[in-house]
N, C-alpha and C positions, 0 to 999 in steps of 0.2 A: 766198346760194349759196357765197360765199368762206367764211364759217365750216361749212357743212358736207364743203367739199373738205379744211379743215385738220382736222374732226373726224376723213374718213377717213383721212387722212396721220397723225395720230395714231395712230390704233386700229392700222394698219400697221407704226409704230414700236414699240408696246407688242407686237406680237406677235412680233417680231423679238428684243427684248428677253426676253420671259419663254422664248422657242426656244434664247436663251443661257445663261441663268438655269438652266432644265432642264435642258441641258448639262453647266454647272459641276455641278448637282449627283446626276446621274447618272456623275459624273467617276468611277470606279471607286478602288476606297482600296486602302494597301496592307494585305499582311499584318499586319503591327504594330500601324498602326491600328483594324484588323479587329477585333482583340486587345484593346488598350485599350480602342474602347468597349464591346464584351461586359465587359469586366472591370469598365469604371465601373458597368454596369448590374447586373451581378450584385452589387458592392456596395452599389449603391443599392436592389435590391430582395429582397434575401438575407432568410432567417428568423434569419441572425446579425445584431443590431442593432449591435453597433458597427463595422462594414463601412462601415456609411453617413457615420461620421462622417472616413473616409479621403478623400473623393469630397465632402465636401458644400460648393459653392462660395461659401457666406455662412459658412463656420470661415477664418480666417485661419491663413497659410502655417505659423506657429509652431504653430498647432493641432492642423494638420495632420502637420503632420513629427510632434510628441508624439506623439498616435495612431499613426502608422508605429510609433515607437520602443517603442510600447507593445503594440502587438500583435505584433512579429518579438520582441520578449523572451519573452510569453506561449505565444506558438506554438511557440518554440524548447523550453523548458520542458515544453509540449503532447509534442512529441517524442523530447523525450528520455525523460521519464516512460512514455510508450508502451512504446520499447523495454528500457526496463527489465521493466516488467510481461510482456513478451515473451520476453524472456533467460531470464527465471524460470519462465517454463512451457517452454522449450526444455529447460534445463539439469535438469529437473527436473519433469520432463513426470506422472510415478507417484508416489501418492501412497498410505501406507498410514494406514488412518485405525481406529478402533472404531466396527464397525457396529453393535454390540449389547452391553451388559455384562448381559445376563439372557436369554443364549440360554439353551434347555432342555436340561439334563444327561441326559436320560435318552433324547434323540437319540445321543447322543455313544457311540462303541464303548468299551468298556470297555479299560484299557491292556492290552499283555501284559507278564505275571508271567514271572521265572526265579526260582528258587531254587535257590543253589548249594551246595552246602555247602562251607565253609572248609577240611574235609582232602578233599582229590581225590586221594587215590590211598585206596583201601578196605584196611586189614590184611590181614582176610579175605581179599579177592581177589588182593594181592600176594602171600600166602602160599601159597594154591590155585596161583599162577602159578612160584613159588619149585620146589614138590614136583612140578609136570608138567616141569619144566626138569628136575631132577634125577633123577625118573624115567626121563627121555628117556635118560639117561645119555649127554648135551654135556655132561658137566662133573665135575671129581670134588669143585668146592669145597660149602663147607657152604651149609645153609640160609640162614645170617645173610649170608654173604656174598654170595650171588646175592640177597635180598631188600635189601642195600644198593644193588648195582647195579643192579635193579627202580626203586629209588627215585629214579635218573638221570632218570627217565621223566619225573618231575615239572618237571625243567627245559624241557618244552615248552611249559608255560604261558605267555603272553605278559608277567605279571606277574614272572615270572622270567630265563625267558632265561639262568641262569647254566652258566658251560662250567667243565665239570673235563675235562677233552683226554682224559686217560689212562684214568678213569672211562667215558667217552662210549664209546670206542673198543672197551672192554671187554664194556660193555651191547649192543654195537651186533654186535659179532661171537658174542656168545650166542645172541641172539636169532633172526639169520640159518641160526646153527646147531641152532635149535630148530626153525623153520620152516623147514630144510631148503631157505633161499633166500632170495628178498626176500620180506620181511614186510608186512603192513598194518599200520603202527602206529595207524592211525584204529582201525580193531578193538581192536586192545588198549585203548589207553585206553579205548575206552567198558567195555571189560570189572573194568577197575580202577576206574573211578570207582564212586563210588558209588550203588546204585538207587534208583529212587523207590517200589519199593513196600517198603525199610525206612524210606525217612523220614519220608515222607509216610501220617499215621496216622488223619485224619476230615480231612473236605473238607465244606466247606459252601458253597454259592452263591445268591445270592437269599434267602437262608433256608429253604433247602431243602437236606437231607444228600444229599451225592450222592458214588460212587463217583470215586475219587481217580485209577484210573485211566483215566477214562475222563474225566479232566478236562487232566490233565497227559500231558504229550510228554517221552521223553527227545533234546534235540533238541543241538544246536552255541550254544552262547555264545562269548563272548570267553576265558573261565572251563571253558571246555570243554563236558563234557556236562551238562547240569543239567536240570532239571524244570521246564518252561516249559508257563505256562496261554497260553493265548488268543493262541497264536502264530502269525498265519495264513500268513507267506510260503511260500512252495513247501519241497516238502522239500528238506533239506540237500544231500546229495549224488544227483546223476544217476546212472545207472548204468554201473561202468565195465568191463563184459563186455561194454557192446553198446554201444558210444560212437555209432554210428548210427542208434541211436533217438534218439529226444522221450526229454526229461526225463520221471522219474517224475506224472507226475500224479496227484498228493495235494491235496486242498483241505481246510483247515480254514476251518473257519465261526467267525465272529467272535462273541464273547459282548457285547451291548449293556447299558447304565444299565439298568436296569431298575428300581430304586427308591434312595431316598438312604437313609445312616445303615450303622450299623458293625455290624448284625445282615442287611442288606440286602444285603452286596456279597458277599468271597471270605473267608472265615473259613479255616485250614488250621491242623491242631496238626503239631508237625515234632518229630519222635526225632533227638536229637544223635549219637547213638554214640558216646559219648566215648572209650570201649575201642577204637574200631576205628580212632582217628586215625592214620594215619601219612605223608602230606605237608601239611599244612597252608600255604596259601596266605600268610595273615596270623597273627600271633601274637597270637590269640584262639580262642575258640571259638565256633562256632554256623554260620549262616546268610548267605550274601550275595544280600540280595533285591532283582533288578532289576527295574525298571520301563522300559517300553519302548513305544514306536508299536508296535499289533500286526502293521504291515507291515514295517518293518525289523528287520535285522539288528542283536543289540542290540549295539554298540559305541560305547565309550566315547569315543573320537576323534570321532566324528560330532556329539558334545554333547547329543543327545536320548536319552540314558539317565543316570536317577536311580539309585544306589544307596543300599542301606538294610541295617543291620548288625541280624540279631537275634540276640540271646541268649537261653543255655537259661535256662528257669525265668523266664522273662519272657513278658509278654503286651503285644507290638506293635503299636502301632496307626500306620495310614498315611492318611492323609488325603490323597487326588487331587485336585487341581482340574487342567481342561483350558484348554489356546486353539489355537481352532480358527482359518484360517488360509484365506482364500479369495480367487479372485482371478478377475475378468469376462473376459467373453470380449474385451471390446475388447481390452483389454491383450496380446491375443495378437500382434497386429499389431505390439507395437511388438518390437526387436532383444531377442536374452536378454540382453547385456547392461546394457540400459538396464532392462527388469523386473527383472533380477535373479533369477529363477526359471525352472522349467522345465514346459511343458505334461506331464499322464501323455504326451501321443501326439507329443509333438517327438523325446523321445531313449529310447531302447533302450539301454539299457548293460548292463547284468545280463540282457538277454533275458528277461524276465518284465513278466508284460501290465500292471505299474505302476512307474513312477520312483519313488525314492524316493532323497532326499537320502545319508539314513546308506548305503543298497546301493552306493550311489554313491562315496564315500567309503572304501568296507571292497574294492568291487576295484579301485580306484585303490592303494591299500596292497597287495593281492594280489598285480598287476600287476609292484609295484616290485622286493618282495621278490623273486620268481618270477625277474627281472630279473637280480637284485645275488646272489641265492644259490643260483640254479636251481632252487628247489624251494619247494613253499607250506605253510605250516602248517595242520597239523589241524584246530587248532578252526576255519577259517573255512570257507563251505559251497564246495562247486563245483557250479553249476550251469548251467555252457555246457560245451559239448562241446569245446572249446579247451582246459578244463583238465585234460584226461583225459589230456593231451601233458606235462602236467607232473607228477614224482613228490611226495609226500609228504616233509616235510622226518624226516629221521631224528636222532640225538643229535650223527652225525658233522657235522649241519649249525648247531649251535648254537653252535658259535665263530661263522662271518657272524650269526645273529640275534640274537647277542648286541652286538657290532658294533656294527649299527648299527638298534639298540633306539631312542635316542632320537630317530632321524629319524623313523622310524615309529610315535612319538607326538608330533611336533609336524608337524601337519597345517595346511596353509597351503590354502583354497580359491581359488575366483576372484577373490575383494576383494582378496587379498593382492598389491598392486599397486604397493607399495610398493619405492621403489630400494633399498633394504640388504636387501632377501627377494628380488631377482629369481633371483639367480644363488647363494643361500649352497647349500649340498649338505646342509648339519645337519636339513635341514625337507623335508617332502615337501609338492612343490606339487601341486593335484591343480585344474587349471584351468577342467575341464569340470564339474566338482561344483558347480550351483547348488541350490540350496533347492528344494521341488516348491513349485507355486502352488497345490497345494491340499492340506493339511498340518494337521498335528494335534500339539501338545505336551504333556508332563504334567510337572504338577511338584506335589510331595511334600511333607504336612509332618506327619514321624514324632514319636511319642512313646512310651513302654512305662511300665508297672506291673510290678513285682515280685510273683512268684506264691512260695509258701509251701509247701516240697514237702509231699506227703500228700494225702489223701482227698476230690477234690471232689464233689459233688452241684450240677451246673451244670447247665442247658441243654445245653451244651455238653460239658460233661464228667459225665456221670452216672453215678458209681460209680467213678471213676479215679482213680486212683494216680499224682501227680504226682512223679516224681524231678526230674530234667534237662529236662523236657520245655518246650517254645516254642508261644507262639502267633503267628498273626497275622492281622490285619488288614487288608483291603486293601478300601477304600471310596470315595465320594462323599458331603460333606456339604452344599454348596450347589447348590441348587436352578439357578439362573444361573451361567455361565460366558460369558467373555471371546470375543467371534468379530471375528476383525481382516478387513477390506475392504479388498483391494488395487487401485487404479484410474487412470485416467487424473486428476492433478489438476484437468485443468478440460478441460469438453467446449466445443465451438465456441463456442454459443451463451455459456458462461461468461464465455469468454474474448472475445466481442464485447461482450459486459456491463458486464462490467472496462474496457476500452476506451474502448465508449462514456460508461461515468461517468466518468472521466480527460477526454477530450473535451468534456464535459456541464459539467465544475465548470471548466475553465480560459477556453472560448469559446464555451460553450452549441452546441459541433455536435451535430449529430443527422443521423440518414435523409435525413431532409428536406431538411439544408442538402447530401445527397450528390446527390439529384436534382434541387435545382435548382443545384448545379454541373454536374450531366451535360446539365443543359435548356440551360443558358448556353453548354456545349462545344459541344453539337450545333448551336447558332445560329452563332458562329463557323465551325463546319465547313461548316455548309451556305454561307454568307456566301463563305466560303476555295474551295470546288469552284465556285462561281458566278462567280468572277473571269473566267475567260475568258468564259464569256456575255456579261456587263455589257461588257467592252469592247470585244465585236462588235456590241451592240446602241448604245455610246457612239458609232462610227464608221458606224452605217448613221442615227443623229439628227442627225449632224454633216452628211450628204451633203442630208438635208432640210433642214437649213438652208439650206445654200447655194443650196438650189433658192429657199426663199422668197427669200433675197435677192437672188437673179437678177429675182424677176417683173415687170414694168413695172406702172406706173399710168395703165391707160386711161383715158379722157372715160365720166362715169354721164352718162346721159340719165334726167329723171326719169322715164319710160315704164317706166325699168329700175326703178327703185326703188320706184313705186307697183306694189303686188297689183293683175293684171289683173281680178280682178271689182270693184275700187275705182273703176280708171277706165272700166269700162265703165259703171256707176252714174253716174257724174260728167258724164263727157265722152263716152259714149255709143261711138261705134265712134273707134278707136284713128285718130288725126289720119297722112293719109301723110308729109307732113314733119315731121319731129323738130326740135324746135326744141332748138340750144346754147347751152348757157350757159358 
C-alpha cells in the first residue's frame, strides 16, 4: 500500500513538472529570435544548396565564417553585376538594330527627282522682260543695261547671296517702276527660269513612254524653280488673296518600284540650251539632279538630299538603293528625347498631315531668317497662313542674306548638345527638329558614258540627232534593301532573363528560391502578429498551474480505485464500512 501512495506522489510530481516544462516552452521568443530561427530554417531547407552549409552544426566555426565570407563576396558581386545590367537598359533603354537586309524594293516609293538646270535665269526670258521694261517707257537706258540689272535677280539664289548695294537698289527701284508698286518677285523668277517643256524632250517610266508633262511639276527647290518628278508634298505656296482659306489642296500621287534595272525606272533625255545661258549657278554646264524623300522639301541642310551633275552629250546613270527606317508602337511611350524621333501625329510644325524631318529643318531656317531680316526667300514654300504676314525678300534685302549666309548653312539639330555650340550665334540651332520614326533615305551611286554627237537609232532615240543633248537614268538594281528596327532594347521579360542568369551563374537563385523566401517571411510574420496571443495564453497556463499546485492529497480508498462492476463480481454488494489503509 506504501508503494502505491508513493507511486501516486510520483505521478503528481511528474505532472507538476511537465506543467513547468510546457511553460518554459510555451515562453513566447522575441522578435530577433523569431527571425533567426526562420532564417536557420530557410537556410537549412532553401533550393540554394550552399545556404545550408552557414547553419550546419557538425561544420566547425572556421568553416563556417569561410562560407559567410564566401557568400557576402559572391552576392556582393551578385549586386553589383545586376545593377550594372540595369544602368544599361536605363541609360540606353532604344535600340536600333537591322530587321531585314532583303526587304522588297519594289514595296519602296520611288524617290522624288528635281532637275535644275545650271543657268537659272533664261536669255530669252530676261530679254522678253528687258523690251516690256523699256517699252513701259520706266527708263531711257539701253537694253544691255537693264538686262545686266535683270541679272541682279540671280543673286537670290541661296547658292549665291552676293550684294552689289548700288546694283540692288537700281534693279529694285526699276522694277517697282514697272509694276507700278510692290512687285511679286516669286512671279518673276518663275518666269525667268527656265521651262520644262524646252528641256525636257522624251520621258520614259517603267518602260513605257509617257508625256513629260504630265510627269514633271514646275515646283520651289532650294535652286529655285525646277522640274520635279514624284514630288508629293503639298503645293508650294497657299494662296495669298484669301489668307482665310485652307491651303490649296493639291495631292500628288506617289510613283512606286515597280520593277528593277535601268530600262525599268525614270529614263528622261534633257536639251541644254547652251545659247540661252545667262546666270549660271556653277561654272559648268548642264543639269543639277536631285534626289530626294518624295515627302520633303528638298534641302540640302536637312542631309537627305543627293545631288548628281549631268552633262550634255553624256548618258547618266544613277543607281538608288533605299533604307527604310521604322520604329513600334511601344517606343511611343518613352520621352522624344530618349527615342530621338518624332511620331507623324506628336508634332505639327508645317501644318500638314505628315512630319518630316527636312520640313522641319527648312522652317526652322525660315523662321530665323524671317526674324533677323524680316522677310523670307522665294525659293522656300509658304504653306501656313502666318506666312502671308511676312513679305518676300527683294534685292534691297540681300546685304542681311548675304550676312549671315553661313549660319543658315550650319544647322545644329537636337543632339547638338554640346557646351561650345550652346550659345555660338554662327550656327542655327533648331532644337525641336528630330528625325520622323518612320522615314525613308536614298543614296546614289552615279556614273555616265560619253555619247558621240549625230544619228542614233536606239530604242530610245530613233532617228535623232544628238548635238548637246543628256541622258538620264534614274533606277533600282537590287532586289533587297536595308529596313532598320527602332525598339525598346530589352522587354521585361528580357530583362528578367538577363537577371535571372546573372543570379543563376553566381548563387543558383531562381523563382523558386523567391517563394520559399516569401514562404519563410510569411512564417516569421505570422509567428511576429502571434506574440501577443502566445503570451495571453503563456499567463492563463501559468494561473493553472498554480491551481494544480494548490490541490491537496486526499486518503484513496480502494472502493475508489477498483471499477464498480469489479467489485460487485468480487465482493458482491459494496461493504458499509470502508476500510483505511
Amino acid at each position: 500500500m506504501l508503494t502505491k501512495k508513493k507511486r501516486i506522489k510520483s505521478k503528481n510530481n511528474i505532472a507538476i513538472t511537465q506543467a513547468w516544462t510546457l511553460e518554459d516552452s510555451q515562453k513566447p521568443l522575441t522578435k530577433f529570435k523569431i527571425f533567426l530561427k526562420y532564417l536557420k530554417l530557410y537556410c537549412q531547407y532553401s533550393s540554394i544548396s550552399s545556404f545550408k552549409y552557414l547553419v550546419d552544426s557538425k561544420k566547425t566555426w572556421i568553416e563556417r565564417i569561410l562560407w559567410v565570407i564566401i557568400h557576402c563576396v559572391t552576392i556582393c558581386t551578385l549586386i553589383f553585376m545586376v545593377c550594372i545590367s540595369y544602368t544599361e537598359y536605363k541609360e540606353s533603354p532604344i535600340l536600333t538594330s537591322i530587321d531585314s537586309d532583303s526587304h522588297r524594293t519594289t514595296d519602296l516609293d520611288f524617290p522624288g527627282i528635281a532637275i535644275c538646270t545650271i543657268n537659272r535665269i533664261s536669255r530669252q526670258s530676261a530679254t522678253e522682260l528687258a523690251n516690256d521694261i523699256l517699252n513701259a517707257n520706266v527708263t531711257d537706258m539701253p537694253v544691255e543695261e537693264v538686262l545686266t540689272l535683270i541679272m541682279q535677280l540671280g543673286n537670290h539664289y541661296a547658292s549665291e547671296f552676293s550684294m552689289d548695294e548700288d546694283r540692288n537698289v537700281e534693279i529694285d527701284r526699276l522694277l517697282t517702276e514697272y509694276y507700278k508698286g510692290p512687285y511679286d518677285i516669286t512671279e518673276t523668277m518663275k518666269k525667268l527660269s527656265p521651262q520644262c517643256s524646252t528641256i525636257l524632250l522624251k520621258c520614259r517610266l517603267h518602260g513605257t513612254d509617257r508625256n513629260c508633262s504630265a510627269l514633271f511639276y514646275f515646283r520651289k527647290t532650294q535652286d529655285g524653280f525646277c522640274c520635279t518628278f514624284n514630288y508629293a508634298a503639298e503645293s508650294d505656296d497657299i494662296p495669298v488673296d484669301n489668307p482665310d482659306s485652307d491651303k490649296e489642296t493639291e495631292h500628288f500621287d506617289v510613283h512606286k518600284v515597280m520593277d528593277l534595272g535601268i530600262h525599268r525606272g525614270l529614263t528622261v533625255v534633257l536639251e541644254p540650251h547652251l545659247d540661252d545661258y545667262f546666270y549660271p549657278i556653277l561654272p559648268v554646264k548642264g543639269w543639277k539632279v536631285v534626289v530626294f524623300n518624295p515627302h520633303d522639301y528638298p534641302d540640302v541642310t536637312s542631309g537627305g538630299v543627293t545631288e548628281v551633275i549631268v552633262m550634255p552629250r553624256t548618258e547618266t546613270y544613277v543607281d538608288v538603293t533605299a533604307t527604310t527606317f521604322f520604329s513600334t508602337d511601344v517606343i511611343q511611350s518613352f520621352p522624344i528625347h530618349e527615342r530621338s524621333c518624332i511620331f507623324a501625329n506628336e508634332m505639327d510644325i508645317m501644318k500638314t498631315d505628315k512630319y518630316t524631318y527636312s520640313d522641319c529643318i527648312v522652317n526652322c531656317k525660315i523662321q530665323d531668317i524671317q526674324t533677323i531680316c524680316g522677310c523670307r526667300p522665294f525659293v522656300y514654300p509658304r504653306r501656313t497662313k502666318k506666312d502671308n504676314s511676312w513679305r518676300i525678300c527683294t534685292n534691297l534685302d540681300l546685304d542681311c542674306l548675304s550676312k549671315y549666309k553661313p549660319k543658315w548653312w550650319t544647322v545644329f539639330p537636337y543632339d547638338s548638345n554640346e557646351e561650345f555650340l550652346k550659345n555660338q550665334d554662327w550656327a542655327l540651332h533648331c532644337h525641336n527638329c528630330y528625325p520622323a520614326c518612320d522615314d525613308i533615305t536614298y543614296d546614289v551611286l552615279s556614273s555616265k558614258s560619253y555619247m558621240i554627237p549625230g544619228n542614233y537609232k536606239t530604242d530610245l532615240l530613233w532617228d535623232f540627232n544628238v548635238t548637246n543633248q543628256g541622258i538620264l537614268h534614274v533606277y533600282f538594281s537590287k532586289y533587297g534593301s536595308i529596313r532598320l528596327k527602332q525598339d525598346v532594347s530589352s522587354y521585361w521579360y528580357e530583362l528578367l532573363s538577363d537577371i535571372g542568369g546573372i543570379c543563376g551563374v553566381f548563387i543558383g537563385f531562381s523563382l523558386i528560391s523567391v517563394v520559399e523566401l516569401l514562404y519563410f517571411l510569411a512564417l516569421a510574420l505570422r509567428d511576429l502578429l502571434r506574440k501577443e496571443s502566445t503570451v495571453q495564453e503563456s499567463e492563463d497556463h501559468e494561473e493553472e498551474i498554480q491551481q494544480i499546485q494548490s490541490q491537496t492529497i486526499r486518503t484513496i480508498y480502494w472502493s475508489e480505485l477498483l471499477p464498480r462492476s469489479w467489485q460487485s463480481v468480487k465482493y458482491g454488494q459494496f461493504p458499509n464500512n470502508k476500510t483505511r489503509y
